[in-house]
C-alpha positions in Angstrom: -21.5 5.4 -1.4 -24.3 3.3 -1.1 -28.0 3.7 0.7 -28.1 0.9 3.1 -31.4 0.0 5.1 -31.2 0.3 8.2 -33.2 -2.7 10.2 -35.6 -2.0 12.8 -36.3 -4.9 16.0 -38.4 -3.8 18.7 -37.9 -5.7 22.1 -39.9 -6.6 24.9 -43.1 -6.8 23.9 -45.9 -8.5 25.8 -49.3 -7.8 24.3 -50.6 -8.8 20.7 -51.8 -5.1 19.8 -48.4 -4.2 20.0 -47.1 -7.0 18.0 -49.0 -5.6 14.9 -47.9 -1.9 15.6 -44.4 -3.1 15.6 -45.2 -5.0 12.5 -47.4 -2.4 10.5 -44.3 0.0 11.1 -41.7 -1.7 9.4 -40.0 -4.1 12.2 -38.0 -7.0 11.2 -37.6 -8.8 14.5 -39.7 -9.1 17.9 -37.6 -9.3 20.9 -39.2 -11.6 23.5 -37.6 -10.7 26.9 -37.4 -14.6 28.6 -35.0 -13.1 31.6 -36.9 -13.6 34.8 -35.9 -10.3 36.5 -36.9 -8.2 33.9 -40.0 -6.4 34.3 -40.5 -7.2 30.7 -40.2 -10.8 30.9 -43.0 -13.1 29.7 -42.7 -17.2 29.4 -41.8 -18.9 26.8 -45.5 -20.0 26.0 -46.5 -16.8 25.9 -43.7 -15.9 23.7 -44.8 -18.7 21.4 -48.8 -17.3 21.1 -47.1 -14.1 19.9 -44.5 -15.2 18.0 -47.9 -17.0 15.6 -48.7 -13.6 14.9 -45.7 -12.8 13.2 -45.5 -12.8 9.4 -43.2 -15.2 7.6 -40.6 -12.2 6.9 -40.4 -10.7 10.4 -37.7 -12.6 12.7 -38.6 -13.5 16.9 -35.5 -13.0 18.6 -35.4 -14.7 22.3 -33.6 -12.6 25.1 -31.6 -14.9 27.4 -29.2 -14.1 30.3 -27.2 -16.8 31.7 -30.1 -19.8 31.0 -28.9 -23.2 30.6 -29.0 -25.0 27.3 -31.8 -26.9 28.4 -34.0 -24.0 28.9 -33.2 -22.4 25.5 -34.4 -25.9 24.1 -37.8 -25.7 26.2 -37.8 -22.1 24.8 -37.5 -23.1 21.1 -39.8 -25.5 21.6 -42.3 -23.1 21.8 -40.9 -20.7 19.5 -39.4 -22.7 16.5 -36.5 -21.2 14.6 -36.2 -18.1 16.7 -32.9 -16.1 16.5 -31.2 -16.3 20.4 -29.4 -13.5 21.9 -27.6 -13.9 24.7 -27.7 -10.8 26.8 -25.3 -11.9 30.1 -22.2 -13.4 30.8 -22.3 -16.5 28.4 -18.7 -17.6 26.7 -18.0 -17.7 22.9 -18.0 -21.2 22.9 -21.5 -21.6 24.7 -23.0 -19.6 22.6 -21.8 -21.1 19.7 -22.6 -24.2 20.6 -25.8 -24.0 21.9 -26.4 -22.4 19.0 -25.1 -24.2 16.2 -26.9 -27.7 18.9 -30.3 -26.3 17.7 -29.5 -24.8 14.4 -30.4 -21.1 14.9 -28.6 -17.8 14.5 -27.4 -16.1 17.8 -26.9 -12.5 18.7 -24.4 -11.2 21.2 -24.7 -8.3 23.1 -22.2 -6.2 24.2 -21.9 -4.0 27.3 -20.2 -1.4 27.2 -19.3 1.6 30.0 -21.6 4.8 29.3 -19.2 7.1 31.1 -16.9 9.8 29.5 -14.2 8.8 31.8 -14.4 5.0 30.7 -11.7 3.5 28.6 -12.7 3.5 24.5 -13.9 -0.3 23.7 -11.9 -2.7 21.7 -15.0 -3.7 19.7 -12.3 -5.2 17.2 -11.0 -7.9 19.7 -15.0 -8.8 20.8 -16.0 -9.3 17.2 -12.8 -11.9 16.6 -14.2 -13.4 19.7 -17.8 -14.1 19.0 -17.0 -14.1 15.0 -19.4 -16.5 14.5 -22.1 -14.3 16.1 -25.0 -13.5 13.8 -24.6 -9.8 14.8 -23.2 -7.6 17.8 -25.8 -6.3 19.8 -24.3 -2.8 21.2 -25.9 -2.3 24.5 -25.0 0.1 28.0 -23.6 -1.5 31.2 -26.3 -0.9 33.5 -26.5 -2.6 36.7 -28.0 -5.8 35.8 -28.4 -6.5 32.0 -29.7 -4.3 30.1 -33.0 -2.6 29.9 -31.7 0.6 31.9 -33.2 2.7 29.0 -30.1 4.4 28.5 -27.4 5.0 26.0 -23.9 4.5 26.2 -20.8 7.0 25.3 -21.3 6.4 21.2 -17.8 8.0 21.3 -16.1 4.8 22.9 -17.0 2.7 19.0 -14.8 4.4 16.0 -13.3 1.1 14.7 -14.5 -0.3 11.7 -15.3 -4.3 12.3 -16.4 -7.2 10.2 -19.5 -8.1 12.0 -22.7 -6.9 11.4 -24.0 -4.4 14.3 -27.0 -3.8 15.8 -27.0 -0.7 18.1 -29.5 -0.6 21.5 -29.2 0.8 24.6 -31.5 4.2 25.4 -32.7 4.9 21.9 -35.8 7.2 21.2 -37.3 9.0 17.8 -35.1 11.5 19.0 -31.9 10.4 19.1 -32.1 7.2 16.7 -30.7 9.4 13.5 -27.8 10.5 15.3 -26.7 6.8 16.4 -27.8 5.8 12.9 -25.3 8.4 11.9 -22.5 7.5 13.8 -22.9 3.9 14.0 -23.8 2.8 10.1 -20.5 2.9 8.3 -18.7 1.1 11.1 -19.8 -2.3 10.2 -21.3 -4.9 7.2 -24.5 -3.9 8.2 -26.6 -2.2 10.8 -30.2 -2.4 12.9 -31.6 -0.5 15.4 -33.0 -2.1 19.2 -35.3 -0.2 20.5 -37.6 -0.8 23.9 -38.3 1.9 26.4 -38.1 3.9 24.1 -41.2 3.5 22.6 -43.2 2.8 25.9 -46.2 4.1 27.7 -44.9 2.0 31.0 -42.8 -1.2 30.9 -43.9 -3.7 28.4 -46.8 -1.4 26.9 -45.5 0.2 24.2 -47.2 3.4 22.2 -48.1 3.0 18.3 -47.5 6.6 18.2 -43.7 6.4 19.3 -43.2 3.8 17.2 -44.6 4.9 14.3 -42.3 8.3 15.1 -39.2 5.7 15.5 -40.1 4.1 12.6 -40.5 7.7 10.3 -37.1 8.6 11.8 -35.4 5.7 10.6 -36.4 6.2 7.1 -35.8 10.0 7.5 -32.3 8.8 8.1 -31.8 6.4 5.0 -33.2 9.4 2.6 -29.8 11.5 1.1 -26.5 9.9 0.7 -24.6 7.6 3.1 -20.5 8.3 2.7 -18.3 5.4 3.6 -15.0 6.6 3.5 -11.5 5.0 4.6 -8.9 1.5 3.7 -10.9 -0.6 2.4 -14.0 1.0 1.9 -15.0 -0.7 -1.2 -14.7 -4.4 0.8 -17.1 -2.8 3.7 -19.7 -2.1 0.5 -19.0 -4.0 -2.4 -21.4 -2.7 -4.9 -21.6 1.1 -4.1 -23.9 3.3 -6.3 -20.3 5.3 -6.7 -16.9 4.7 -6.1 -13.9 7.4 -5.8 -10.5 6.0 -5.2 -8.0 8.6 -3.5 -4.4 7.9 -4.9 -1.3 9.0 -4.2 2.3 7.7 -5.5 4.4 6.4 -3.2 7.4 8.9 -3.3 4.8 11.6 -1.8 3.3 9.1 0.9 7.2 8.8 2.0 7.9 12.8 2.4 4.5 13.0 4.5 5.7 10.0 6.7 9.0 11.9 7.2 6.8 15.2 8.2 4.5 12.6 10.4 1.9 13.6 8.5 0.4 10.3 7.9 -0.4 6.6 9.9 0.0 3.0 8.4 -2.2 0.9 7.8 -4.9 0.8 10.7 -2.7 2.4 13.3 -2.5 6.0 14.3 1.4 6.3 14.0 2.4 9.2 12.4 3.8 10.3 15.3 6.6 7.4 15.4 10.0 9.2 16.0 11.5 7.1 13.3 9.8 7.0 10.3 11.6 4.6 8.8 9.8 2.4 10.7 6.8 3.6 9.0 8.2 3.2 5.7 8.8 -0.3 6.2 6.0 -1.3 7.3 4.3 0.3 4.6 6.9 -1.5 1.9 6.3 -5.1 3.7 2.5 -4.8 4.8 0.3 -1.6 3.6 1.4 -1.1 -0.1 1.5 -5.2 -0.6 -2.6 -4.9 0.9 -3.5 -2.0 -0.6 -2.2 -3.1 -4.0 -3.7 -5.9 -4.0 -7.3 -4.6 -3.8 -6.0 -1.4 -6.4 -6.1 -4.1 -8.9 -9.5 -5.6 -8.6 -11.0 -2.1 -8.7 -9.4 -0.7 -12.2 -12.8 -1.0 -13.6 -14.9 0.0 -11.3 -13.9 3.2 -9.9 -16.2 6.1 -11.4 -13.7 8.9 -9.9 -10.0 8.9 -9.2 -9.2 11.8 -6.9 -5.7 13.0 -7.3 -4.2 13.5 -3.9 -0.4 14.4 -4.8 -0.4 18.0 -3.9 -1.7 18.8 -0.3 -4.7 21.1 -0.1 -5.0 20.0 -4.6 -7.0 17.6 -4.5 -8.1 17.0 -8.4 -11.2 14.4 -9.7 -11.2 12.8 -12.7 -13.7 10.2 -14.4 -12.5 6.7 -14.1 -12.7 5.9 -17.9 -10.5 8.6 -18.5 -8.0 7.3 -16.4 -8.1 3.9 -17.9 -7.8 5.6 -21.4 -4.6 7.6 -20.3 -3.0 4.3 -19.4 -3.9 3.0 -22.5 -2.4 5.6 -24.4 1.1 5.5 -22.2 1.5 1.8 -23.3 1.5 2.9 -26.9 4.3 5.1 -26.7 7.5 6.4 -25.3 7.3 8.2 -21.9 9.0 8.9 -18.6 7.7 9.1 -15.2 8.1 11.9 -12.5 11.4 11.9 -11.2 12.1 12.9 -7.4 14.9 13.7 -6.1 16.8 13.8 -2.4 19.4 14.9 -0.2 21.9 12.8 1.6 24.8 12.5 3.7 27.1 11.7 1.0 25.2 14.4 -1.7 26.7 16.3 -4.4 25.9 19.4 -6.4 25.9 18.0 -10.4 21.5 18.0 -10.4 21.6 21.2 -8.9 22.6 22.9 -11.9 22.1 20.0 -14.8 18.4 19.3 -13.4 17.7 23.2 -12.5 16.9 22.1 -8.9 16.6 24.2 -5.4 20.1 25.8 -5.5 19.4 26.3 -1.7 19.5 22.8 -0.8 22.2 21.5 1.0 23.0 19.0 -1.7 21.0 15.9 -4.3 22.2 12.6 -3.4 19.7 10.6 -5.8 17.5 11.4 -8.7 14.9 8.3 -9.0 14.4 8.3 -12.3 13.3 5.2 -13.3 11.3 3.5 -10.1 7.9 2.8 -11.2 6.7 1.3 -8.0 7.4 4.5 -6.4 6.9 7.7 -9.2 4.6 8.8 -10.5 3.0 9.2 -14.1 1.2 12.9 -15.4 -1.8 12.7 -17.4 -3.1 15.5 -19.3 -6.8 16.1 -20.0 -6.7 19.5 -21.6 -5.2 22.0 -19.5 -5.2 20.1 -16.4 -2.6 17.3 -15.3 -3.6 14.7 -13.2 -0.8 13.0 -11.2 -1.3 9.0 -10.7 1.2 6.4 -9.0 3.1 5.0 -12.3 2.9 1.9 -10.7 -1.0 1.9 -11.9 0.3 1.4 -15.6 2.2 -2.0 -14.6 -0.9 -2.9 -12.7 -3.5 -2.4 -15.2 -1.1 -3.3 -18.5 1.8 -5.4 -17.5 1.8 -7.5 -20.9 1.6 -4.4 -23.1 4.3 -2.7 -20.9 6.6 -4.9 -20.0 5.9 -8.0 -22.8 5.1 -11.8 -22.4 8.4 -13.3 -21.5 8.7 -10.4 -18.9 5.4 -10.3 -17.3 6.0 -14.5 -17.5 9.1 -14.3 -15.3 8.1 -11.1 -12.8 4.5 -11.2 -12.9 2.7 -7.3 -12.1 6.9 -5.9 -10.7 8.7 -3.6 -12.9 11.9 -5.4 -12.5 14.6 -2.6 -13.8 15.2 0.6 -12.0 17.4 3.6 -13.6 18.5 5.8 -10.5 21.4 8.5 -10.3 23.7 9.0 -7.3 25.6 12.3 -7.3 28.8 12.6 -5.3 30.3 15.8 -7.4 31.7 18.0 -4.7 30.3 15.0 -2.0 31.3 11.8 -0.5 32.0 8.1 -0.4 28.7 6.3 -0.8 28.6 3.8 2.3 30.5 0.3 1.6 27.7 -2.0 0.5 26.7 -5.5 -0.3 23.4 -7.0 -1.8 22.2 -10.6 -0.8 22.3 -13.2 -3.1 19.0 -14.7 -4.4 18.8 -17.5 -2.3 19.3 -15.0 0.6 17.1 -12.9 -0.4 14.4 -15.5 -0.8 14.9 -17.2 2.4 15.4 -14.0 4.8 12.8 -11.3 3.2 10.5 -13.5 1.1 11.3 -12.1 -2.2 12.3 -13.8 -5.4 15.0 -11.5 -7.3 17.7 -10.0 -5.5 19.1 -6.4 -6.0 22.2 -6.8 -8.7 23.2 -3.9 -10.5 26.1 -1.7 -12.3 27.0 1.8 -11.9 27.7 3.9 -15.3 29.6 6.8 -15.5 27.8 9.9 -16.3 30.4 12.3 -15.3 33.4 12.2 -13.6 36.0 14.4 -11.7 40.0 14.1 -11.9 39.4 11.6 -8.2 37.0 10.1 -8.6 37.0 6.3 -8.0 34.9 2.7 -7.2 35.3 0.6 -4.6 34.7 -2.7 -6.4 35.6 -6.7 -5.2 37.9 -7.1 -2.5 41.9 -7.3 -2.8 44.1 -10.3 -3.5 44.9 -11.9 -0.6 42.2 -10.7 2.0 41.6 -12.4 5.6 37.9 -12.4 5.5 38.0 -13.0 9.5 40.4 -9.7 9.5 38.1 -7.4 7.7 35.0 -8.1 9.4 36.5 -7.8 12.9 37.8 -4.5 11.7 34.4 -3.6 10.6 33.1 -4.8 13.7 35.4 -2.7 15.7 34.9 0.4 13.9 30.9 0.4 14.2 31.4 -0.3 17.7 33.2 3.1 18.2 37.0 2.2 17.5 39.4 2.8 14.8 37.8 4.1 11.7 37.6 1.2 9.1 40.7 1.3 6.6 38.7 0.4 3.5 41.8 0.7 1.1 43.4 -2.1 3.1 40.6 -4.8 1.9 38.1 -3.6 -0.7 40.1 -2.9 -4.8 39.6 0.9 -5.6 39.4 1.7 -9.4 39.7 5.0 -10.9 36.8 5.9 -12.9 36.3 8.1 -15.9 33.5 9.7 -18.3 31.4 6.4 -19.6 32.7 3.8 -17.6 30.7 1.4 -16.7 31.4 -1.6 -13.7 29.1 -4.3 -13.1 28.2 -5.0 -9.1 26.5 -8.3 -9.5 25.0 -9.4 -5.7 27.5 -10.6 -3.1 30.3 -8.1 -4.3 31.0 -5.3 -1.6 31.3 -2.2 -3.8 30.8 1.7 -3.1 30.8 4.8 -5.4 33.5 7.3 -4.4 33.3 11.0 -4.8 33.5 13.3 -7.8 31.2 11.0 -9.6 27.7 11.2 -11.1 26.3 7.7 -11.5 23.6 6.3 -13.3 22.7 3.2 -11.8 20.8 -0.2 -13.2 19.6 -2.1 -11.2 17.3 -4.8 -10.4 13.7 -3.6 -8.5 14.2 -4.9 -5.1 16.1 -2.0 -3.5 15.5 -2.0 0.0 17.9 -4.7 0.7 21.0 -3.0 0.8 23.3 -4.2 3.9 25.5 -1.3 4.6 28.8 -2.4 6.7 30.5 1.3 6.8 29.3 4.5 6.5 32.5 6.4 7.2 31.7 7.4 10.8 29.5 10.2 9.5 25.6 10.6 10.4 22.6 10.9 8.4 20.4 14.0 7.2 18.6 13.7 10.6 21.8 14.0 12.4 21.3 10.2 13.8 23.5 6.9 12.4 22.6 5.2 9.6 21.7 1.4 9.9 24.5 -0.6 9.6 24.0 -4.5 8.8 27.1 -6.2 9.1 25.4 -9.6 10.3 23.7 -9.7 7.5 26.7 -8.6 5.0 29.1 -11.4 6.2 26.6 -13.8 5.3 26.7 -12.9 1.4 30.0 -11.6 0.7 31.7 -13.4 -1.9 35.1 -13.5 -0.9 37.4 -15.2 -4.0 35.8 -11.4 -6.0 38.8 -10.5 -5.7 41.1 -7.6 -7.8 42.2 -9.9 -10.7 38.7 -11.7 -10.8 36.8 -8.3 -11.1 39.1 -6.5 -13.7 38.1 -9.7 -16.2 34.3 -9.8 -15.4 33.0 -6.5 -13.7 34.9 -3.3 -14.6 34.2 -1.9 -19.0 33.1 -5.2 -19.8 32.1 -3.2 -23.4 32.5 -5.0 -26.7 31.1 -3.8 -30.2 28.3 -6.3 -31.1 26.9 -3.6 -34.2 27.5 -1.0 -36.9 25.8 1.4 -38.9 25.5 4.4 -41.1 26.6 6.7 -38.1 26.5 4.4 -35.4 27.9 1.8 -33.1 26.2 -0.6 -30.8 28.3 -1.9 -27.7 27.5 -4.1 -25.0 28.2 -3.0 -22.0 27.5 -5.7 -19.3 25.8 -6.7 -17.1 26.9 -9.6 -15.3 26.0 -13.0 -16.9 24.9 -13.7 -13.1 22.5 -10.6 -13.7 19.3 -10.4 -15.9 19.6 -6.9 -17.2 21.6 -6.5 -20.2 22.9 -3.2 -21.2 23.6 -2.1 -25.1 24.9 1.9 -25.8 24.2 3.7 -29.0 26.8 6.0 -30.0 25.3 7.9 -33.2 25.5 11.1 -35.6 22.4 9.7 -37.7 19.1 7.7 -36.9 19.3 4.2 -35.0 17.0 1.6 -35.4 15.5 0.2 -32.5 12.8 -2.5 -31.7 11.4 -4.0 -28.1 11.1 -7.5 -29.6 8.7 -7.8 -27.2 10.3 -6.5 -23.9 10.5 -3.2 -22.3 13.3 -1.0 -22.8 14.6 1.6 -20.8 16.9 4.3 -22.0 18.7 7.0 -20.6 20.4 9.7 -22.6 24.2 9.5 -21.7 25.8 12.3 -24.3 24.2 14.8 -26.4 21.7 17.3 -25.6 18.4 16.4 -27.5 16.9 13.4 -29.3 13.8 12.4 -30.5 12.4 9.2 -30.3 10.0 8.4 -33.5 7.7 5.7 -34.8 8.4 4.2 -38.4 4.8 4.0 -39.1 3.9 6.8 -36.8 2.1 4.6 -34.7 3.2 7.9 -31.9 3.8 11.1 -31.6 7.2 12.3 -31.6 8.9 12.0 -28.2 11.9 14.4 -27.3 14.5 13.2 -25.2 17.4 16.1 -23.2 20.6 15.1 -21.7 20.3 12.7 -18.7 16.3 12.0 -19.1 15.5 8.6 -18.8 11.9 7.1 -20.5 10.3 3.6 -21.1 9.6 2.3 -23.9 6.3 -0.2 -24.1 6.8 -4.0 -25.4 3.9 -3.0 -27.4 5.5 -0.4 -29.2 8.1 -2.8 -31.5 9.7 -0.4 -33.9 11.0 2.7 -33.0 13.9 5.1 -33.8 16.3 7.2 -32.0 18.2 10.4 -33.7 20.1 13.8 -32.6 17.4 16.3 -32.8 17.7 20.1 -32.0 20.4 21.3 -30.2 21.6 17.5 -30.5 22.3 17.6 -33.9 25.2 17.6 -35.3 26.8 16.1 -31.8 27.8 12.6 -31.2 25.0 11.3 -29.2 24.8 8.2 -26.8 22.1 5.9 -25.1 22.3 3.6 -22.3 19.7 1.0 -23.1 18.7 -1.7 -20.1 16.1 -4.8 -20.9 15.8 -7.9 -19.4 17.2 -10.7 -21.0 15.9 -13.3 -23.0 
């Protein structure tokens, strides 16, 4: 919010007296009408004796329509430095010209249809035309050019443009507040053109009416002007306050799938597939909008929590910054969310205490900071902010040197779960392989990752590496076929299955086609980039909204690794797990991943208290066995944290030292931790 002034030029004037009225009430620029047909017009001479009566701060402006160069030179020649507006059918390119020829700032004014029935004008294409235009005169079509003393449909201009705007075109004392209103947060800046307005006849104007102009103009800058919208901090950079609505990412996705929303600059929301929403808000809006989040940390005096529809909750900006501060400082976990899909089991449902009336819980995103979100308490009240805030603000502190070094401002690991208990197959996957990834999609890590074994039933299996032996040529014909409507895809026949049990853990590095099977809850690490998943079979079955899932076989051809085959994968991807520690009541395993992956995985299992410190990169942890810990600092550098069965929290680079034991109903169990940090 911001008071901006709002400019006042007066045009057509003829006589001296009304010069100084103009002047005495508060004009910055004299309009001098040099169109021959207008009944204000007046030569340029005479343009010039008035213009010597103007004080150094207040601008002439000289109205042309159509005139050739030379007569704008023969003009300025009697009016030196004088602003030109062109007010007919002149191009872009002569205006700039001409203008940049003789060194002076140009206006250009547009004409636009006064009718309801006229189309709305695209005063975002006329501004990237004449972008070099001092301002954008908004003027009525009337027959002729201009001076028809009346207003166009104000309606037809809602877009926000980067031009400065000067609005004309039928305005009186009695109207100007309303076009003031309408008109001032649409651009950098705005002035007001009056003429007829403030006449006795044509080219006699009346002190009175402009004084009463000029006292309605200032009426209209007292109170508080409200620039709201994308962006509204680069339309006024230094407001006298600035509130920054927020929402985490998870919750813009469910109101894209009600079409509750638009991207970026569009009204879209009601897009039949709102994936296509989602995407462009992954590749375009969140990689804008983030990018301006971070230059405004410290200066936004409110952050207004906009998580829960019809909730909205304000907070002061320090104190949000002082919440983050705190986070990096200790242990924590972020919101989780979870969803249903196609392939969904029923293991949350009763472990996580969810909606027993939901069809199922597919994943549990435990662990995604770009997309949770991260609760704050200031007294009794909780304020919800995207988690991905604290990687902005603190990415040293959070994530450590060598970390922030490699991945800049991304959280690079992601702890997720994927329930099949009492579901399905996942769909047959693969994930590109970094140069794939970098060369197709622009990123610079690819998606490799491991599934772990949280719980298993009597069936339950992986589809991991392909079998000894495999005709690549075959298998992808096949796959082709049976996306194109033919024989269902005979997975067994190409792709290793592995049974699986309780703790298992098999490493998926990119390029290796791989797919959970049923009666399995799996926590999965994984590298950040997770949209790039190229399905190739999804077992004939449809999604949630009762339509295919994509299928990318094209793109899966192109990274499948095809000598990850059965004897290959047993000796480098499935229980990779050796015993690199021991303790007083512990053991420390390794437990992949890959060496082709940068995560590397250690479990705890313990009776007594482990030791644990970041050494100056991020850990994440999930509780695999047991049902409580607590998470302690040596030097109590932070509270107590307390840690149930399946949870997963962070732990800050910043924090060093800390300790994990059974606490509660977890003592006297054998407990066990799934640790993920990126190596060094």
């Amino acid at each position: 919010m911001m008071n901006l002034s709002t400019s006042i030029k007066i045009c057509g004037l003829t006589r001296e007296q009304d010069i100084d009225a103009a002047v005495e009430h508060g004009a910055s620029a004299i309009g001098f009408v040099l169109y021959p047909k207008s009944p204000r017009f007046i030569s340029p001479q005479r343009a010039g004796e008035l213009a010597r009566r103007l004080p150094a701060f207040v601008s002439p402006v000289l109205l042309f329509v159509n005139a050739s160069a030379q007569t704008i030179a023969q003009s300025l020649d009697h009016v030196p430095g004088a602003c030109l507006q062109f007010h007919g059918d002149e191009s872009a390119e002569f205006c700039s010209e001409t203008a940049q020829r003789f060194n002076s700032r140009w206006i250009r004014a547009v004409r636009i249809e006064g009718g309801d029935q006229s189309t709305p004008f695209d005063l975002v294409k006329y501004a990237l035309e004449y972008k070099s235009a001092q301002a954008l005169l908004l003027d009525a079509h009337v027959q002729g050019y201009g001076g028809g003393g009346k207003p166009f449909n104000w309606s037809h201009i809602t877009q926000n443009v980067n031009a400065h705007l000067v609005l004309s075109g039928g305005l009186t004392p009695a109207n100007v507040g309303s076009g003031i209103a309408h008109f001032k947060s649409l651009g950098l800046s705005l002035g007001v053109d009056v003429s007829s307005g403030v006449e006795q006849d044509k080219g006699i104007k009346d002190p009175e009416k402009i004084k009463a102009f000029q006292e309605q103009v200032e009426r209209d800058e007292e109170g508080v002007t409200l620039i709201y919208g994308y962006g509204a901090s680069i339309l006024c950079p230094k407001p006298d306050l600035l509130v920054y609505a927020d929402m985490a990412r998870w919750e813009i996705q469910l109101r894209m799938r009600k079409h509750l929303v638009d991207n970026l600059g569009v009204k879209n929301r009601d897009t039949a597939d709102w994936m296509l929403l989602y995407k462009q808000g992954f590749f375009v809006d969140w990689r804008v909008c983030d990018r301006l989040k971070k230059t405004l940390f410290d200066r936004i005096d409110f952050l207004l929590n906009t998580n829960k529809i019809g909730e909205p909750k304000l907070v002061e900006g320090k104190a949000i910054l002082e919440g983050m501060n705190l986070a990096i400082n200790r242990p924590f976990s972020v919101v989780p969310f979870f969803d249903p899909g196609p392939w969904g089991g029923q293991w949350m449902k009763e472990v996580c205490n969810l909606d027993p009336s939901a069809p199922n819980y597919a994943w549990c995103f435990n662990c995604v900071p770009e997309e949770n979100s991260l609760l704050l308490k200031f007294g009794e009240d909780v304020i919800e902010i995207p988690s991905i805030n604290l990687v902005f603000r603190h990415p040293r502190e959070l994530m450590g040197d060598p970390v922030h070094g490699r991945f800049g401002d991304e959280f690079p690991i992601r702890f997720d779960f994927l329930d099949t208990m009492e579901g399905g197959h996942l769909s047959l996957q693969v994930h590109p392989l970094t140069e794939y990834i970098q060369e197709n999609f622009g990123m610079h890590y690819t998606q490799d990752e491991s599934y772990y074994m949280m719980e298993t039933g009597d069936d339950a299996i992986v589809y991991l590496g392909l079998k000894e032996g495999v005709d690549p040529e075959v298998m992808m014909t096949e796959l082709e076929e049976a996306q194109a409507g033919g024989k269902s895809f005979d997975a067994e026949k190409h792709v290793q299955i592995w049974p699986m049990k309780k703790h298992d853990h098999v490493l998926i590095p990119a390029g290796t086609i791989h797919c959970s099977g049923k009666s399995s809850m799996v926590l999965e690490i994984s590298a950040t980039p997770y949209i790039f998943t190229f399905k190739l079979w999804d077992w004939g079955r449809l999604g949630m909204d009762g339509k295919p899932r994509p299928i990318n076989i094209e793109h899966g051809k192109k990274v499948i690794q095809w000598d990850r085959t059965t004897q290959w994968t047993k000796e480098n991807l499935v229980n990779h797990i050796q015993v690199v520690a021991k303790g007083d009541g512990w053991i420390e395993e390794s437990t992949g991943l890959h060496e082709r992956e940068f995560i590397e995985t250690r479990r705890h299992w313990f009776t007594k208290k482990v030791d644990h410190h970041t050494h100056g990169g991020v850990h994440v942890i999930c509780l695999v066995e047991g049902d409580e810990v607590i998470v302690e600092s040596p030097a109590n550098a932070f509270e107590p944290f307390v840690v149930h069965y399946a949870e997963v929290f962070i732990v800050p680079a910043r924090v060093g030292a800390y300790t994990i034991r059974p606490f509660g109903p977890g003592e006297g169990q054998k407990c066990g931790t799934l640790k993920g940090y990126v190596r060094g």
